[in-house]
N, C-alpha and C positions, 0 to 999 in steps of 0.2 A: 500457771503454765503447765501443760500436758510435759511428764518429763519424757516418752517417747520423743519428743517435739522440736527439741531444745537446741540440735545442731540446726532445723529448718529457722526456728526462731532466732540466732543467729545471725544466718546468713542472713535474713532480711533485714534485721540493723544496720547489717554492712553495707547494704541498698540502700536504706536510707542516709547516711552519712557519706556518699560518695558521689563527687558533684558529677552534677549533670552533662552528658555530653551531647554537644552540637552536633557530634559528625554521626552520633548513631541516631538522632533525630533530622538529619539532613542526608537522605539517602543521594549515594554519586550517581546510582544509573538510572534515573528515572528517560522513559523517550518522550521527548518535550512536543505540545501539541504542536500540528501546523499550522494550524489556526493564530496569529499574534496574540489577538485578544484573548483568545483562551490561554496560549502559553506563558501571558503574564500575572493573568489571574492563578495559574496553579504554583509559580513562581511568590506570587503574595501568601499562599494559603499554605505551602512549605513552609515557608520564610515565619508566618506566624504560630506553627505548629514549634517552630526549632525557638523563637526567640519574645514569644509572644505572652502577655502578661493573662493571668487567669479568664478577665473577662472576656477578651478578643479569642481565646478560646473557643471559650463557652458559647459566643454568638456564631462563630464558627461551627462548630459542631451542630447547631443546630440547620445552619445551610444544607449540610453532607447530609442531616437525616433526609431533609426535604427531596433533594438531590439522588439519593439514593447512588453513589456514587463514591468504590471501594476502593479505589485508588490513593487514597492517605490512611489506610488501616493499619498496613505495617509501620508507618509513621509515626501514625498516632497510638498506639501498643507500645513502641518504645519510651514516648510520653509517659504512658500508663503504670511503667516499671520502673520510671527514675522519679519520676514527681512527688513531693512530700505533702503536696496541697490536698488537704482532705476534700474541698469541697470538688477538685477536680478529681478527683480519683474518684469521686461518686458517680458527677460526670461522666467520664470517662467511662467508666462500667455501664451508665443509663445508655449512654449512645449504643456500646457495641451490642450491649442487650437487643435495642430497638432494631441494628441490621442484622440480627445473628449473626456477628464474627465470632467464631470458636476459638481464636486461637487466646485470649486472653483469661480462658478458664485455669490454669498454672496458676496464674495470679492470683485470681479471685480466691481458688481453694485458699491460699498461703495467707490472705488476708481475712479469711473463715477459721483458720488455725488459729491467727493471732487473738480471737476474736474480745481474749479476757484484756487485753491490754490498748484497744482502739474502736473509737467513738462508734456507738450502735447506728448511727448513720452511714455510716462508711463498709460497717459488715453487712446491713442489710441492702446495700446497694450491692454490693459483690455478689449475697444471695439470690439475689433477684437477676442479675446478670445470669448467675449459673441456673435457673430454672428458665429462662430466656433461650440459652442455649441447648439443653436439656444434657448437660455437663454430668456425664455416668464417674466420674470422677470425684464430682461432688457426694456421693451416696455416703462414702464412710463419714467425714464431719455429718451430713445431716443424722445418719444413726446416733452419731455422738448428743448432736442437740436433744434428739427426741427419747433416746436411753437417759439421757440427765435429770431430769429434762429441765430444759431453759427454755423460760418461759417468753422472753423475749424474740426467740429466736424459732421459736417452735413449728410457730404457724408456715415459714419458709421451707424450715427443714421438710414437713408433709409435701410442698407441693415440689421440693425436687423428688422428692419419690416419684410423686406423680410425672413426674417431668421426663424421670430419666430411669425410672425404677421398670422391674419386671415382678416374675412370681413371687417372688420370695418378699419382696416391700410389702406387694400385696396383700399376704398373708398378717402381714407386721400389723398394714394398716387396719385392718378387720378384727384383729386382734387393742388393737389401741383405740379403734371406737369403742366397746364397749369398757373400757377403764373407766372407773367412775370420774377420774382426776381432771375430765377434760371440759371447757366452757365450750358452749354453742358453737361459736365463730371457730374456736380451730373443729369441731366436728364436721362445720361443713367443708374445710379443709379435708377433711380426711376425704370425705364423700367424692369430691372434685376429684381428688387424687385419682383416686379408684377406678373413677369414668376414665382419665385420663391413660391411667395403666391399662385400659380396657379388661380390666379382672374378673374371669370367668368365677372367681374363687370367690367372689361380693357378690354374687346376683340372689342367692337367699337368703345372706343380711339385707341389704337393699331393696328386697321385696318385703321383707317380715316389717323393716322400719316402715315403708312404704305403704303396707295394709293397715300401719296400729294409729288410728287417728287422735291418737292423744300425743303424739308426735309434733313436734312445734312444724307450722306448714313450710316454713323455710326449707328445714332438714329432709321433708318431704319432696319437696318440688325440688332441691337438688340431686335428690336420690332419683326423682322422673331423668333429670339429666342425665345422669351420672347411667344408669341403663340402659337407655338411647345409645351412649357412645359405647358401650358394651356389646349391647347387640342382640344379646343372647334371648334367643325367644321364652326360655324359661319365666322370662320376668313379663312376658304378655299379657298373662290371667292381672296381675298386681297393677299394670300400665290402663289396662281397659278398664278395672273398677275404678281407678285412680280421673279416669276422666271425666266421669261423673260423682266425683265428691261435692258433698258439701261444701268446699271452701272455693271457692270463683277460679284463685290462683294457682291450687293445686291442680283445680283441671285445666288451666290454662297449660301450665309446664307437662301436665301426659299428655294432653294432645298434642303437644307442639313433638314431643317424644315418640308419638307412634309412627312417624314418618320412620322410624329403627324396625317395625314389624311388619307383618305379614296376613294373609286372613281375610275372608272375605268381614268377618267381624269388628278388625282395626280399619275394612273401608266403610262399612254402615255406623261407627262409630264417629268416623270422620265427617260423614255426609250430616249426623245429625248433630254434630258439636257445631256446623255452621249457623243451629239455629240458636244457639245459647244466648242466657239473657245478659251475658257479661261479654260486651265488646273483647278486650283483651282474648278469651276465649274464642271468639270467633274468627279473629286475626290468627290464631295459632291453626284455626282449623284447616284456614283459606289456604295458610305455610305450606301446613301439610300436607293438602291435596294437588298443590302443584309441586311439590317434592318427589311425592308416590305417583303425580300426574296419573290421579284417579278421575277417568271421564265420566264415572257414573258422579263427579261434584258439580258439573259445569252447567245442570241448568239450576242448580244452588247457587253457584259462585256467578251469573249472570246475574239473578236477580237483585245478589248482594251488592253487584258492581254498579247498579243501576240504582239500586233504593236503601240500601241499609242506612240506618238514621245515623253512622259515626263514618266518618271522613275516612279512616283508617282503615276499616273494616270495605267500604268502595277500592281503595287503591290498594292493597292488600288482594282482591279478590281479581281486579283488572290483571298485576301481575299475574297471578295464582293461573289464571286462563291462559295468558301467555306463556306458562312454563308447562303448560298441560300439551299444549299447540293442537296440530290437526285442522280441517279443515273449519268443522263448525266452531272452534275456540276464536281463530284468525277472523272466519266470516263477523261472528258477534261485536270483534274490535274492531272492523271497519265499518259495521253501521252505528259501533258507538264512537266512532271519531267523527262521521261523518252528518251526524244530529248535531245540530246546532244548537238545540235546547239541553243536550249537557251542557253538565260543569264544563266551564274552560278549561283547567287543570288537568283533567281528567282526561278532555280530550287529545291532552297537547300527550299526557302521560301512553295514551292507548296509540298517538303517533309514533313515540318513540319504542313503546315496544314491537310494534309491525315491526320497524326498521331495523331489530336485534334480531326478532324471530321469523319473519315470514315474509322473504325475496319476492314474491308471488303478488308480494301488494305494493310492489314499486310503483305502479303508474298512478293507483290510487292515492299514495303517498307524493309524488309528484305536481299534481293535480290540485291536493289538498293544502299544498307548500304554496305554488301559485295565488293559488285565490284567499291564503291568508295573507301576501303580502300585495294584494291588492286591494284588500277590502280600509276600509278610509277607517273606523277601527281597529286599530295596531294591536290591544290586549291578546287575542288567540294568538297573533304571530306570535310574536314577543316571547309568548309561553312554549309555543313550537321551539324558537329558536334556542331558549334557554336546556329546551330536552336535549334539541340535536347535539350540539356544543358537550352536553353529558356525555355521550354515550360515546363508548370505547372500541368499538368492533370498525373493522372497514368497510360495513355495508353502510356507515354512515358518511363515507366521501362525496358520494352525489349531491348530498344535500350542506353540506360545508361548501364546498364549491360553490353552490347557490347563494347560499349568505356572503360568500367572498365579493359578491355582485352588485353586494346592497347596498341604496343609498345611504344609509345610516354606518358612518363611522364606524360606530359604536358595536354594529354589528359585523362589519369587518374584523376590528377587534378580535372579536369572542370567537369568529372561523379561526382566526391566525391563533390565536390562544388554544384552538383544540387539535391545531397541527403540530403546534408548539409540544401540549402536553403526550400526546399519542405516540410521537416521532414518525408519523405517518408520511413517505414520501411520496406520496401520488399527485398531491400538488403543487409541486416545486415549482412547475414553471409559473403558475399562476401567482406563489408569494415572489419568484421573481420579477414577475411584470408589475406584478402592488407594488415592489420596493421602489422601479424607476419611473414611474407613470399616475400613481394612487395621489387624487386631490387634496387628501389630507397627509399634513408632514407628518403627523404622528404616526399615522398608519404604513407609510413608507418605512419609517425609522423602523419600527417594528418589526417589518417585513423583510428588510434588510437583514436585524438583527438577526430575524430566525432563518434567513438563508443562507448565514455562516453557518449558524449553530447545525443544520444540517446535513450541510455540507462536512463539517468538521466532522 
């Protein structure tokens, strides 16, 4: 034990040897929903927070991530400060990690402090919280881990740097790549870092690593990342020859990276990485021109959307159009939705993206929705309906509406599931009318269901 340490080490014994209290895990003012149903489920999920055995937790807390829903965080923080149970305090930390709650970083350091005397399960959980949160608090223990260095703990303490560090980490960390002392896997920690920190200070290590191809490709193609998020056009000349290397994967990861630069060079670069002979490369290429929504790609990325021999490298290039937009990008996806000798997939795919990106093609989107729910082959619907149901934006109410219509259950269903998930109110009255009127019980129940949840 660090003898600095030794009062904070202390008081946390004293925490653990003092029982648990009910009333600071059962807050008095919470304002109870109006909703019944709702208020006696928050009522259970209290109730099981303050008095509830490890598992019932744990399955608990997994609702709330789903839920996304902070309303038991101060709750469950209190939890997180009385509880002796290692596996929940792991818990515990994964959860608040997963919603970014900050306020459980206190903890976590104190439990980073302790770290010589409790199970390396429990510390790297806490680490991992605090690089979740990007806990600037955490920086003095991880300096501790990485000046020791502990080995166990190492590779964490780098990515709070990265998490939560500025200049001065950065210098550390550029300075601690080249140490001889260090395996692969924490160097590509470091590299990560660095992208993360955005370090103007790494751009001519990470280009010199970058240019020396005797460099394992890993540590390479993280370094193409790692400069991307950098920025710095300095690292362009290294990013460009990097796209045409030898190894498939490293030019896969620069090209995916020059979407970071600039030049008519990183676009004739891009235009011709879509002919590479390694699929995965050409997926990064297809990325990156609707990223930089370079129109000098779009009668490349047509032809790819249409014929490329990998699945990926089509649907990849379909987006790629649609994030370029403009008139001829929109024209190209409504005469490829509108051939019927495409892929069905594909076509139902160039549906839904009209409907994210281009208002202008409602009627032909309308039209196209019709006549697959007429046709006596249901496959294209079916694939339509599976997109609509995806997509998150409000220009996709028209067409949920529609499916709300449909003979098929099933596909009632999956309209009310995307009202459900969106919290979209625009058709209330129509899941009101499903809940008193809809042929099927299920589908009323349903609809019922979600016209509290609404309402609430």
């Amino acid at each position: 034990m660090r003898a600095s340490k030794v009062k904070a080490a202390v008081l946390s014994a004293l925490l653990l040897v003092l029982p648990l209290s009910t009333t600071s895990l059962f807050p008095q003012a919470e304002p109870a929903p109006s909703n019944p149903q709702k208020a006696e489920i928050e009522k259970k999920r209290r109730e099981t927070i303050a008095y509830g055995i490890e598992s019932e937790i744990i399955d608990l807390l997994k609702v709330l991530r789903s839920e996304k829903d902070g309303r038991y965080d101060e709750q469950l923080l209190a939890l997180l400060k009385a509880t002796r149970s290692r596996k929940l305090l792991s818990e515990l930390f994964s959860y608040f990690g997963d919603v970014k709650f900050p306020g459980a970083s206190e903890k976590a350091v104190s439990v980073v402090d302790e770290r010589d005397r409790l199970q390396a399960e429990t510390v790297k959980a806490a680490l991992s919280y605090l690089i979740a949160v990007k806990a600037r608090n955490a920086l003095g223990e991880a300096s501790e881990i990485i000046e020791a260095p502990e080995k166990d703990y190492v590779g964490h303490a780098v990515r709070i740097f990265g998490a939560a560090g500025g200049p001065d980490e950065a210098v550390r960390l550029v300075a601690m790549y080249d140490a001889d002392e260090w395996a692969e896997n924490v160097r590509i920690e470091i590299i990560r870092a660095l992208g993360d920190i955005k370090a103007p200070e790494a751009v001519e290590r990470l280009g010199k690593l970058l240019d020396d191809g005797s460099t394992g490709k890993v540590l390479r193609m993280s370094a193409c990342d790692a400069l991307a998020s950098i920025g710095d056009q300095r690292a362009k000349p290294a990013i460009l020859k990097a796209a045409f290397d030898d190894d498939p994967n490293v030019r896969t990861s620069a090209v995916e990276a020059l979407y970071a630069f600039q030049g008519e060079d990183v676009e004739a670069a891009v235009v011709e990485s879509l002919r590479d002979p390694f699929g995965k490369t050409r997926i990064a290429a297809a990325r990156t021109a609707g990223k930089r929504r370079l129109r000098s790609a779009i009668p490349n990325l047509e032809y790819k959307a249409a014929s490329d021999p990998e699945r990926a490298v089509r649907e990849a290039s379909l987006k790629a159009i649609a994030e370029i937009g403009g008139g001829e990008s929109f024209d190209f996806l409504g005469a490829f939705l509108s051939d019927k000798k495409n892929d069905t997939a594909f076509r139902a795919l160039a549906f839904g993206l009209l409907v994210r990106n281009d208002s202008s093609s409602a009627s032909l989107l309308r039209e196209t929705l019709e006549s697959a729910i007429s046709e006596k082959d249901q496959t294209f619907f079916k694939a339509v309906a599976r997109e609509i149901v995806a997509i998150d934006v409000d220009a996709a109410v028209p067409y949920v509406e529609r499916l709300l219509s449909h003979p098929d259950f099933t596909i009632r269903l999956g309209a009310l599931e995307w009202i459900r998930r969106t919290g979209n109110r625009a058709l209330l009255d129509r899941v009101n009318a499903l809940s008193e009127s809809d042929p099927s019980e299920v589908v009323r129940k349903r609809a019922a269901q979600l016209k509290a949840d609404i309402v609430e």
